[in-house]
C-alpha positions in Angstrom: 1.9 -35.7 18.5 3.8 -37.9 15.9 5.8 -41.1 16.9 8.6 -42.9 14.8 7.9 -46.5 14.2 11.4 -47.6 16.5 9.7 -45.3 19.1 6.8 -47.2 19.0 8.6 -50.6 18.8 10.1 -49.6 22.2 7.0 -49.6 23.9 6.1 -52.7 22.4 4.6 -55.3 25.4 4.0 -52.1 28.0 1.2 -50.3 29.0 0.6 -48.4 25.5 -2.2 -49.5 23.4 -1.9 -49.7 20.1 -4.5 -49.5 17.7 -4.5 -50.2 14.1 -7.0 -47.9 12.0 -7.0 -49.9 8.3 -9.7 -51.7 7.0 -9.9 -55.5 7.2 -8.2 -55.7 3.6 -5.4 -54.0 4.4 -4.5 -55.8 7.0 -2.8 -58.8 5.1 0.3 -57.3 5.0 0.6 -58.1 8.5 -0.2 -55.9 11.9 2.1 -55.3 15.1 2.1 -57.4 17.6 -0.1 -56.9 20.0 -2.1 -54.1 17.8 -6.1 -54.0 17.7 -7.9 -53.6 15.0 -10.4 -51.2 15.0 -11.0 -49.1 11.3 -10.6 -45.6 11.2 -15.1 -45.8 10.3 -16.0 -48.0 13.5 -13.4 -45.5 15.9 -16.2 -43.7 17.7 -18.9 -46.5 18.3 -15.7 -48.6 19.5 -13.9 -45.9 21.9 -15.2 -47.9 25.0 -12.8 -50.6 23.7 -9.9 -49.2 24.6 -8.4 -48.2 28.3 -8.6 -44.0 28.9 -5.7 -44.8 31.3 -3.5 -45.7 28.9 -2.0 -44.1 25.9 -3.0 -45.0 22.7 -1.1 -45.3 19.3 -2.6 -44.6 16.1 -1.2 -46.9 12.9 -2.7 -46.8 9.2 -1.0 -47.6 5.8 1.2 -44.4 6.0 0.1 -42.1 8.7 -2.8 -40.1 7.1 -5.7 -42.0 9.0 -4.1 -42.2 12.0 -3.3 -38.7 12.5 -7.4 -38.6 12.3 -7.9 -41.0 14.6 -4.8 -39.6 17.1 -7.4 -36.5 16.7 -10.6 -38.0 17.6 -9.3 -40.2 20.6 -7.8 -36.5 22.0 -10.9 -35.1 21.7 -12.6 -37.9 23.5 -10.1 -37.7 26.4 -7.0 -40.2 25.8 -3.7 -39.7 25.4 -3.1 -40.4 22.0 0.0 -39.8 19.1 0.1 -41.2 15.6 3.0 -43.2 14.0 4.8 -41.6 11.0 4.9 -43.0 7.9 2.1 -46.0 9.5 3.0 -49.7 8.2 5.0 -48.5 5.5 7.4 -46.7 7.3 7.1 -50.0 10.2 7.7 -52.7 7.3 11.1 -50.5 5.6 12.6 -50.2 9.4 12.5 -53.7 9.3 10.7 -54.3 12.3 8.4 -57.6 13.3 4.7 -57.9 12.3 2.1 -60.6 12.9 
């Protein structure tokens, strides 16, 4: 299930998780707040990282990786949705990043 990047701004500080799927070079254009990084490669060996209980956003440069990574967390039991249009899409809204 896709999510816009205002939706996702919304549920900024709550009980969503969200969970930025670049690699490490990628990552200085800046990150939500409050994201974790954990590349789209390392998702699987990492899964116990991340709370079952709560649902789970997938980010990457422009949405292709973290529709992949929405996939893989559903099929290991979380609640998960992918951000359209990733960073990109974040960045052109205008919205914060750290």
């Amino acid at each position: 299930m896709d999510i816009t990047p205002q939706q996702t701004a919304e549920r900024l500080g709550g009980d969503t998780q969200i969970v930025d799927v670049r690699e490490a070079a990628e990552l200085a254009d800046g990150m939500i707040p409050g994201a974790r990084h954990i590349p789209l490669g390392d998702l699987g060996a990492r899964l116990d990282e991340l709370d079952r209980s709560r649902p789970v956003i997938a980010v990457c440069r422009s949405g292709r990786r973290s529709a992949a990574a929405a996939d893989q967390l559903t099929a290991a039991g979380y609640s998960a949705q992918t951000m359209v249009g990733g960073m990109l899409a974040w960045r052109s809204a205008g919205l914060p990043t750290a």
